[in-house]
Residue frames as qw, qx, qy, qz and C-alpha x, y, z in Angstrom:
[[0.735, 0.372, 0.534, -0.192, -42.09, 57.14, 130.75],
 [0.253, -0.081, 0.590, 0.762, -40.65, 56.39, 127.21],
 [0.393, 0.234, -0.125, -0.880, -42.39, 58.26, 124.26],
 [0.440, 0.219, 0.866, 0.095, -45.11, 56.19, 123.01],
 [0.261, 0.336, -0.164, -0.890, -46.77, 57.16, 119.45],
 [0.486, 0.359, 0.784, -0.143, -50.13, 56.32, 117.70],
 [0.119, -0.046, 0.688, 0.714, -50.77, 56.03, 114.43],
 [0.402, 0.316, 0.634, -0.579, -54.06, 57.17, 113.32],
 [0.642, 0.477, 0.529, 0.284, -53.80, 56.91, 109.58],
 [0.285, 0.902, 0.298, 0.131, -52.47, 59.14, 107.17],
 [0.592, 0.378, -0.341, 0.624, -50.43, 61.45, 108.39],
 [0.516, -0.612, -0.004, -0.600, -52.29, 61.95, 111.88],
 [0.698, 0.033, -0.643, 0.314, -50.30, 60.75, 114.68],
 [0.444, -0.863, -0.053, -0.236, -49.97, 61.26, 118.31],
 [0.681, 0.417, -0.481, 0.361, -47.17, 61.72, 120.52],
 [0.517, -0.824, 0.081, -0.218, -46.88, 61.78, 124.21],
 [0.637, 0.494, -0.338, 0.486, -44.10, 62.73, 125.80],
 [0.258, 0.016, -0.484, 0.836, -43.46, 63.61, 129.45],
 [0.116, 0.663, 0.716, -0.186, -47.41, 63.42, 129.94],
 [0.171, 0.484, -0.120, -0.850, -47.81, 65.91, 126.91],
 [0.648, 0.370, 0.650, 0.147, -49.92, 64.78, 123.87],
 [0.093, 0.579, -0.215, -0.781, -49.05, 66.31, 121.11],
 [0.640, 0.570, 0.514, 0.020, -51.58, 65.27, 117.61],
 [0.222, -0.290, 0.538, 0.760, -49.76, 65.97, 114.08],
 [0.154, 0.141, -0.475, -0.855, -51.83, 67.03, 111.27],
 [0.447, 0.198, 0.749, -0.447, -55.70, 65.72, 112.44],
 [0.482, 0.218, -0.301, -0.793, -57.64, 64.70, 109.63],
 [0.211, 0.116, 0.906, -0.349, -60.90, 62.69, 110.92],
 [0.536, 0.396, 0.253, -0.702, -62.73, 61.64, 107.95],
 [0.801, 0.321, 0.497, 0.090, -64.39, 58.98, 105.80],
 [0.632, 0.627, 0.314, 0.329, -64.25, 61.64, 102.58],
 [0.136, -0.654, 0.071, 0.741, -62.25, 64.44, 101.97],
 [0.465, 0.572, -0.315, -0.598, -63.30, 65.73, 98.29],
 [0.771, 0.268, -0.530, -0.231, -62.39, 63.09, 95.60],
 [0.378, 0.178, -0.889, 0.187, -60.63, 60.65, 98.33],
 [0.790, -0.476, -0.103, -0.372, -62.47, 58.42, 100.49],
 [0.263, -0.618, 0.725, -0.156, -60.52, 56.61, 103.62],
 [0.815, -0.001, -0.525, -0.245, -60.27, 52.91, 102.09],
 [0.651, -0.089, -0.619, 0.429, -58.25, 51.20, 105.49],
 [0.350, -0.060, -0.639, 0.682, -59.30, 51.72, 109.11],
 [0.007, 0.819, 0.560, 0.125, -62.00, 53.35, 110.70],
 [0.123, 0.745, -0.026, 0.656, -62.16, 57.32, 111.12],
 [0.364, 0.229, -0.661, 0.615, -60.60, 57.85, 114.46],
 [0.279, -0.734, -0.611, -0.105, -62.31, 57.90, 117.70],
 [0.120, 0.910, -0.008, 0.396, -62.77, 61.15, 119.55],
 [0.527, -0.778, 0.216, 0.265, -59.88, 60.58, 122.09],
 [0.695, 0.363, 0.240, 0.572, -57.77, 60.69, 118.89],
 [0.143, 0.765, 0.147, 0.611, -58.43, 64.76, 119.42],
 [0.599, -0.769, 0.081, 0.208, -57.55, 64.63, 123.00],
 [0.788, 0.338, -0.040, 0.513, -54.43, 66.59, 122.93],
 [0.391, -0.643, -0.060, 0.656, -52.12, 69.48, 124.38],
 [0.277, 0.591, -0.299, -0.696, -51.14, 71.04, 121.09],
 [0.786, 0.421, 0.441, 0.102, -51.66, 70.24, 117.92],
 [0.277, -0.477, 0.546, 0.631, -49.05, 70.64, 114.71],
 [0.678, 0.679, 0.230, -0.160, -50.47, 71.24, 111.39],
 [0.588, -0.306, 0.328, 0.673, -47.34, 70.89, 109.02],
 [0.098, -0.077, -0.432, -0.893, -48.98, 73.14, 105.64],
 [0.304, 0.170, 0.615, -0.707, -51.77, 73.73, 104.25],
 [0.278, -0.126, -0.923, -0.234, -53.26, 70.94, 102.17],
 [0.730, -0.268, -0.084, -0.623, -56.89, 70.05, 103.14],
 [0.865, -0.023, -0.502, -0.006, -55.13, 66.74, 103.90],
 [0.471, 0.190, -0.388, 0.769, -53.01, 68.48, 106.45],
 [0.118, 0.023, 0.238, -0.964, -54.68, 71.47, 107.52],
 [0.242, -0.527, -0.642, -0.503, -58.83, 69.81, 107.52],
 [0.340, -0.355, 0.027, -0.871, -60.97, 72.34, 109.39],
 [0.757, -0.380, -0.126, -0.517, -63.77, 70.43, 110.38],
 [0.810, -0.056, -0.512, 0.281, -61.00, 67.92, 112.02],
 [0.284, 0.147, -0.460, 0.829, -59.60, 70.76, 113.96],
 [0.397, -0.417, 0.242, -0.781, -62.79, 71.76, 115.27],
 [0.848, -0.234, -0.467, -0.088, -63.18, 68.55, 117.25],
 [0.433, 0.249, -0.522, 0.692, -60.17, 70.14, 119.23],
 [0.472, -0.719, -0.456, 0.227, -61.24, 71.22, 122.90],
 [0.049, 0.972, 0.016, 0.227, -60.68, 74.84, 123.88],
 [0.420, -0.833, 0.360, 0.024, -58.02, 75.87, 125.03],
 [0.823, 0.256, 0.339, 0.377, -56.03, 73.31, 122.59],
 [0.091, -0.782, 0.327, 0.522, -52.55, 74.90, 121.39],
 [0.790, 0.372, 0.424, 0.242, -52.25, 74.66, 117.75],
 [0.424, -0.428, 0.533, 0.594, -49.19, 75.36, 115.78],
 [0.478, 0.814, 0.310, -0.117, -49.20, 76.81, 112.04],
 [0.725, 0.196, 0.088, 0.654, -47.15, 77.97, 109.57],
 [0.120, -0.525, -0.210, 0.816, -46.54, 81.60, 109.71],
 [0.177, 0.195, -0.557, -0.788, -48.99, 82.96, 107.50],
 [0.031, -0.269, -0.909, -0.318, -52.00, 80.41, 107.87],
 [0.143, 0.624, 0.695, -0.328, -54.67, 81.78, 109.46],
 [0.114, 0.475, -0.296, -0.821, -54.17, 85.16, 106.53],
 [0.288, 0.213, -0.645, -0.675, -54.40, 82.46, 103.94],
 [0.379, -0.154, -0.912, 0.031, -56.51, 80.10, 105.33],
 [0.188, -0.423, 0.244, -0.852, -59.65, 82.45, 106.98],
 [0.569, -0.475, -0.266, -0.616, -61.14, 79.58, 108.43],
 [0.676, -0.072, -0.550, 0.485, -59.11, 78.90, 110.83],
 [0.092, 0.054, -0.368, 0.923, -59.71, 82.19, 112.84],
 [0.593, -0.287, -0.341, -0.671, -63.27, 80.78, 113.06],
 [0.756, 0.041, -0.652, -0.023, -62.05, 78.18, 115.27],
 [0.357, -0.728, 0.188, -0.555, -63.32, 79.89, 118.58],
 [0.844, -0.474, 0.250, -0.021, -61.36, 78.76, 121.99],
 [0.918, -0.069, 0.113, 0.374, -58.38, 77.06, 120.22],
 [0.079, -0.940, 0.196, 0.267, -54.80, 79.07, 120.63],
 [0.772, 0.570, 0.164, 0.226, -53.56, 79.34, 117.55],
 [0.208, -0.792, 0.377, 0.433, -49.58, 80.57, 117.49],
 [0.649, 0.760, 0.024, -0.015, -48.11, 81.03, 114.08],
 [0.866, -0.357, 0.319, 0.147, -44.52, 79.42, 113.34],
 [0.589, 0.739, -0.294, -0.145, -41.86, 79.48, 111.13],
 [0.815, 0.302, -0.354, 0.346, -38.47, 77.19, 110.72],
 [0.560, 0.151, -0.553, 0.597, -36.11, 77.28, 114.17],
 [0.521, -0.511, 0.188, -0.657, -39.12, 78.68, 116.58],
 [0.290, 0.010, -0.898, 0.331, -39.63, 77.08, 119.47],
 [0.352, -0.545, 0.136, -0.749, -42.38, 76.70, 121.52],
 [0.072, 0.256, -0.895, 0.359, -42.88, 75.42, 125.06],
 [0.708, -0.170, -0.298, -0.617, -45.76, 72.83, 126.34],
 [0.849, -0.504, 0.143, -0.063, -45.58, 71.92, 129.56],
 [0.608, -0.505, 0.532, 0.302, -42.28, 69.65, 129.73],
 [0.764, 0.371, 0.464, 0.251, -42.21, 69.50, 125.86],
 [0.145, 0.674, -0.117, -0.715, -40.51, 71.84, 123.52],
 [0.660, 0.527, 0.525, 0.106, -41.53, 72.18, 119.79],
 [0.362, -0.489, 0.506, 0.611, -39.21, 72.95, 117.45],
 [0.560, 0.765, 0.004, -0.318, -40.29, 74.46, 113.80],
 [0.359, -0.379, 0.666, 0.533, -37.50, 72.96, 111.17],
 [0.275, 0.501, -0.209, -0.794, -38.02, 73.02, 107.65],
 [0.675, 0.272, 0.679, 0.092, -39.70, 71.10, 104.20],
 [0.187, 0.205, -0.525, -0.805, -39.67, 71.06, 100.49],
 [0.062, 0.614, 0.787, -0.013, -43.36, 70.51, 99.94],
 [0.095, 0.421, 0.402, 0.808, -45.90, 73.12, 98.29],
 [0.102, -0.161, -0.514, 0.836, -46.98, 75.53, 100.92],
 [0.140, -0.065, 0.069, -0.986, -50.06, 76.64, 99.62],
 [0.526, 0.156, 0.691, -0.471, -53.62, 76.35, 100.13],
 [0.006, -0.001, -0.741, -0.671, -54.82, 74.45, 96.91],
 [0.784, 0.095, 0.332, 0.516, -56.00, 74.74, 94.40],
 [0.257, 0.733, -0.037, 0.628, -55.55, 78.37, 94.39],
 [0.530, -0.844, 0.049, 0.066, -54.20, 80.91, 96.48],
 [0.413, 0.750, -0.485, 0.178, -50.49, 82.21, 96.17],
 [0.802, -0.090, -0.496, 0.320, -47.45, 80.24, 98.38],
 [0.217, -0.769, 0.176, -0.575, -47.85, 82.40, 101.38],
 [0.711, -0.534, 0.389, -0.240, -46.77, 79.91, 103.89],
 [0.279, 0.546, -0.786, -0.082, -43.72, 77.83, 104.07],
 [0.916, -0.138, -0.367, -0.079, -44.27, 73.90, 104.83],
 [0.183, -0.674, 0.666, -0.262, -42.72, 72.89, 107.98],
 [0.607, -0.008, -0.713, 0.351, -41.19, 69.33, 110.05],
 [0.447, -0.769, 0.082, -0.449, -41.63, 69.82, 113.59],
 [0.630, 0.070, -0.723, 0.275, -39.28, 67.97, 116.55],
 [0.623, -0.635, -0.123, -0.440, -41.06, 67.69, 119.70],
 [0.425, 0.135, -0.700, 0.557, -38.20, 66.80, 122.46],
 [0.591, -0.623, 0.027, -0.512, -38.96, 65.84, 126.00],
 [0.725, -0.416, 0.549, -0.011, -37.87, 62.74, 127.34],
 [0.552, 0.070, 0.562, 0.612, -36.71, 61.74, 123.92],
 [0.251, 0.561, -0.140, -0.776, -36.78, 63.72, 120.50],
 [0.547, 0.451, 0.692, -0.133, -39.42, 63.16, 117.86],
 [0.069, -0.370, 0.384, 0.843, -39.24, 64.16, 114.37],
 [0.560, 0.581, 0.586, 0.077, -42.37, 64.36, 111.94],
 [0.266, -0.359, 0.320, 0.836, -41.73, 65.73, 108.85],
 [0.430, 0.583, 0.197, -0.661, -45.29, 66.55, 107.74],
 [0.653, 0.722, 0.225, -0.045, -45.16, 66.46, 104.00],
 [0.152, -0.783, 0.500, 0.336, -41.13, 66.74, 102.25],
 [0.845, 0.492, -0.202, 0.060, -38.86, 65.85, 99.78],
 [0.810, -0.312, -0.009, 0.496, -35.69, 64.86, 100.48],
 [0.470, 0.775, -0.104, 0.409, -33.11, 67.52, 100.38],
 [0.564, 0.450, -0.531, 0.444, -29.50, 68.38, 101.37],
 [0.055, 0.447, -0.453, 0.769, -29.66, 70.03, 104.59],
 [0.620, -0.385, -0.460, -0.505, -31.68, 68.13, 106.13],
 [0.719, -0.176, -0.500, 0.449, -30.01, 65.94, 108.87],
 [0.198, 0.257, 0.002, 0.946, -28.40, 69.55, 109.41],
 [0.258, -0.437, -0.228, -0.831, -31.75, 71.19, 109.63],
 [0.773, -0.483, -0.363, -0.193, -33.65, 68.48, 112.01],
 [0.144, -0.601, 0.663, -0.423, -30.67, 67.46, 114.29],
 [0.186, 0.156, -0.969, 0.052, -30.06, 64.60, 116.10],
 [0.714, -0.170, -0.047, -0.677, -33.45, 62.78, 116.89],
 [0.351, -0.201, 0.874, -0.268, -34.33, 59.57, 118.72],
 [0.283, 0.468, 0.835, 0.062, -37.69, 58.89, 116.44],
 [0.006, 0.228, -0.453, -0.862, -38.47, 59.89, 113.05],
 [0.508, 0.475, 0.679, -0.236, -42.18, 59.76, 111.88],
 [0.146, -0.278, 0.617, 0.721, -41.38, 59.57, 107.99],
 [0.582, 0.521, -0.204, -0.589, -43.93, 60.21, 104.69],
 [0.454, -0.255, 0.835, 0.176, -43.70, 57.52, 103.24],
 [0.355, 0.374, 0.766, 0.385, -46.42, 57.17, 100.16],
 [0.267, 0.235, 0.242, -0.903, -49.44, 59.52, 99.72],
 [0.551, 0.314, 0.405, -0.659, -52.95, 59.37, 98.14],
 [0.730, 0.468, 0.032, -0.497, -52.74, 58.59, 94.82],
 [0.939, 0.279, 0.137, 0.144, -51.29, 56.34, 92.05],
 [0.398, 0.838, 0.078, 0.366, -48.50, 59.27, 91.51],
 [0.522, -0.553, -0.129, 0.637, -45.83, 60.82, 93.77],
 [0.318, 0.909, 0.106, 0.247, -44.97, 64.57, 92.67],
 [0.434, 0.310, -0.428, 0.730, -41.87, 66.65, 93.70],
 [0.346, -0.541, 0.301, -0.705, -42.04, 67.82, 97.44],
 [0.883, -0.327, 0.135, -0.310, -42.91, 63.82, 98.89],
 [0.127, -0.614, 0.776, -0.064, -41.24, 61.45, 99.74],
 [0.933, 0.010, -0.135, -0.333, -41.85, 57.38, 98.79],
 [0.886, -0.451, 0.098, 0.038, -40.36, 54.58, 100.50],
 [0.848, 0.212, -0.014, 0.486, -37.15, 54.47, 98.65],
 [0.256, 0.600, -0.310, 0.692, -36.00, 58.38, 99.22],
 [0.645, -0.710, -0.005, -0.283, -37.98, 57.95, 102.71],
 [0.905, -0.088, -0.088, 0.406, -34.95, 55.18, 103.66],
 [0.687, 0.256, -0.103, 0.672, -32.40, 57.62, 102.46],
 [0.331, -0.778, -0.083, -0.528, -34.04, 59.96, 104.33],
 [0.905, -0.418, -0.071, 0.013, -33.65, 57.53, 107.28],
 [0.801, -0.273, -0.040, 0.530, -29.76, 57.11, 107.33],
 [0.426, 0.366, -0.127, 0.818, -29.04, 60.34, 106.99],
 [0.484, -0.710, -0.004, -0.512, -31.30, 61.40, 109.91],
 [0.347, 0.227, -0.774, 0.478, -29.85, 58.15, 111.97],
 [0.604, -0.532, -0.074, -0.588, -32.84, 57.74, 114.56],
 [0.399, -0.090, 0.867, -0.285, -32.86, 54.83, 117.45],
 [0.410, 0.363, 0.837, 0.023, -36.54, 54.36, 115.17],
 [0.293, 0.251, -0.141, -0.912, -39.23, 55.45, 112.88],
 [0.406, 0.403, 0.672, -0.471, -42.35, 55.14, 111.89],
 [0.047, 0.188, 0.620, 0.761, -43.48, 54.92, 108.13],
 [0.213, 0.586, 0.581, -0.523, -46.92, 57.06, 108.15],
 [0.239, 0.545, -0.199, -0.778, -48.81, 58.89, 104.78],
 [0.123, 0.245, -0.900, -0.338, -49.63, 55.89, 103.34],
 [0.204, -0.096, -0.974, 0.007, -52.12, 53.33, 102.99],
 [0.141, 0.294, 0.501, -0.802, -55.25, 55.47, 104.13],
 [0.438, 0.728, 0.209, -0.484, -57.09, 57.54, 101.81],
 [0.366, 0.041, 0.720, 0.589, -57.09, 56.91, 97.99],
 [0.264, 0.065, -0.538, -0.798, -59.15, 58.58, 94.62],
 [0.719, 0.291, 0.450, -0.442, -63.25, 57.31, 94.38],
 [0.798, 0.552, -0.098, -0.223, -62.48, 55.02, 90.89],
 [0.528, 0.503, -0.681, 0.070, -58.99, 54.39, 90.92],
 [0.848, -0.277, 0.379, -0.246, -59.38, 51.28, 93.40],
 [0.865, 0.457, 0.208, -0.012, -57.95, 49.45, 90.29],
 [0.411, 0.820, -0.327, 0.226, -54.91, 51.69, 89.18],
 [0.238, 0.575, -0.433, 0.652, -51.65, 50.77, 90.52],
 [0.687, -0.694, -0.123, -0.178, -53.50, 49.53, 94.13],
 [0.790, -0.049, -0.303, 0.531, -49.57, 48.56, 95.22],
 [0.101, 0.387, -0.109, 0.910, -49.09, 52.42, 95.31],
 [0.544, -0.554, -0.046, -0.628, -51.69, 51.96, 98.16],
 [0.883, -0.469, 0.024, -0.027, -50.88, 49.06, 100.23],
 [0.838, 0.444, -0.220, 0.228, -47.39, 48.75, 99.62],
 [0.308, 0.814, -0.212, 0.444, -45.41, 51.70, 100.69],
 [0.682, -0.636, 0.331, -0.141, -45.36, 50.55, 104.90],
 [0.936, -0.049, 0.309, 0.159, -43.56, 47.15, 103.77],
 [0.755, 0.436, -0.006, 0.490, -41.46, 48.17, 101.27],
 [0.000, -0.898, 0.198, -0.392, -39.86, 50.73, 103.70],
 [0.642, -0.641, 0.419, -0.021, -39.17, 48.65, 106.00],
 [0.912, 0.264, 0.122, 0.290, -37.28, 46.84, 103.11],
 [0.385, 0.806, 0.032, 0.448, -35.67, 49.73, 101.96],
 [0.329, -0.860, 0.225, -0.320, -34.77, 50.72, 105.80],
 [0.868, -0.326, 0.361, 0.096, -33.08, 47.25, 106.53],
 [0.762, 0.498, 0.183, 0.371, -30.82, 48.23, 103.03],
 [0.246, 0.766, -0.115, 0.583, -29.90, 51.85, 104.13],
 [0.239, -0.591, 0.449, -0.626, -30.16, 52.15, 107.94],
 [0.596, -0.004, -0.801, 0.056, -29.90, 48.66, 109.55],
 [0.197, 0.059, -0.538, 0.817, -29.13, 50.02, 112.64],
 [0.393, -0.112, 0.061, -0.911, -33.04, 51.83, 112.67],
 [0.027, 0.207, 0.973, 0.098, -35.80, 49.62, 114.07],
 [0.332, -0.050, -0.201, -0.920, -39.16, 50.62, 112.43],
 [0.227, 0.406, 0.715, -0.522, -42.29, 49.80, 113.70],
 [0.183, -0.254, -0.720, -0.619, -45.01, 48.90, 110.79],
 [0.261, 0.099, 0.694, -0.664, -48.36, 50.14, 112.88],
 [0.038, 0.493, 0.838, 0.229, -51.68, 49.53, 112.12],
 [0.087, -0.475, -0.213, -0.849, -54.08, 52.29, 112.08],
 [0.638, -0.560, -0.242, -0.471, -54.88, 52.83, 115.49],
 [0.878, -0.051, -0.289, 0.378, -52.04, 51.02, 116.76],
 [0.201, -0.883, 0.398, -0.150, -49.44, 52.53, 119.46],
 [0.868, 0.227, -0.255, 0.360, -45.54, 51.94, 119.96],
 [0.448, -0.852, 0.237, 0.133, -43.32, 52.68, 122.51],
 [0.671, 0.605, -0.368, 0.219, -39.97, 52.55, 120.45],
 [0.017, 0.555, -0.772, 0.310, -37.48, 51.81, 123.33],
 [0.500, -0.006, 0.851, -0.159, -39.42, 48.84, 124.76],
 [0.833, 0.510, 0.081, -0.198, -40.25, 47.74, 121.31],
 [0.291, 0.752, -0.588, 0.060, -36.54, 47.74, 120.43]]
């Protein structure tokens, strides 16, 4: 069965692979502090059906508690090495088996391995707390190889770092009006793109969750970023065919292709 992946907004995707599901960074809610989700509804709960689960840092937007306890016991969830130290509620999360990761681990799941690979993105838990935990990417290979890359900036070694991948699930905006260093926004996302070389990819971090007031500021920095990638991707990496989902939406990239 090709891989087939679902977008659930944000930066909360699923991936099944050789009848493995594997859920990237759950975060199943209307509000999270100042942002509220302005597009799609808040997944439903077979969004949390999953074999493991891949948390790429630890942001609240990344790493949200109360999303991970929606997980069923016995639910393998991936971490950076270092989260559950900085991050103590996560060793509240009775039943779920929590293994602790760094860059070029591996672990197996069922017919899947998961591969740790690095990011430039701020590791820590904001807005305090020291950088005890490195941001990671993850590449889930089974019948094909997936790359999410959680939360990054572009930087040299990348290609290098990931390897060769079949489907790239790429940052592409984020929450506010603002990009900082560590993200990635549709233009470096692209150049991301041809220097990874996928079959596809998926533009995801975008278009979700936004500030309570700044409806008004800059709204392009909110709906925009899906569309102008795929501009940006048909400039740098012709060759890549991306898949614009909807929130909620699944794609099988080889019969989509």
């Amino acid at each position: 069965m090709p891989v087939e992946i679902t977008w659930w907004g944000h930066a909360s995707c699923t991936v099944e692979d050789a009848g493995v599901r594997v859920l990237t960074d759950p975060l199943f809610a209307r509000r999270l502090g100042h942002l509220r989700r302005r597009r799609g509804d808040v997944p439903p709960p077979r969004a949390a059906v999953a074999d493991a689960v891949l948390v790429s840092h630890l942001h609240a937007d990344h790493l949200h508690l109360p999303s991970l306890a929606q997980l069923a016991p016995g639910t393998r969830l991936l971490v950076p090495r270092g989260a559950s130290a900085a991050v103590p509620g996560l060793r509240k999360l009775d039943g779920l088996r929590i293994t602790e990761v760094q860059a070029r681990d591996e672990v197996r799941i069922g017919d899947v391995t998961v591969r740790a690979v690095p990011a430039r993105h701020d590791g820590r838990r904001l807005p305090l707390g020291p950088q005890r935990c490195r941001a990671l990417g993850y590449v889930v290979s089974g019948e094909a190889r997936t790359y999410f890359a959680g939360d990054t900036g572009l930087f040299d070694a990348m290609a290098d770092a990931v390897g060769e991948v079949e489907v790239a699930l790429l940052p592409v905006g984020g929450w506010g009006p603002y990009l900082g260093a560590g993200h990635l926004d549709a233009p470096q996302a692209a150049r991301a793109l041809a220097r990874l070389a996928p079959r596809s990819a998926v533009p995801v971090h975008y278009g979700t969750y936004w500030p309570i007031g700044l409806d008004a500021v800059r709204p392009h920095e909110f709906h925009g970023p899906g569309i102008e990638f795929v501009r940006q991707a048909a400039l740098r990496a012709p060759d890549v065919a991306v898949h614009l989902l909807g929130h909620g939406e699944s794609v099988r990239p080889e019969d989509a292709r």
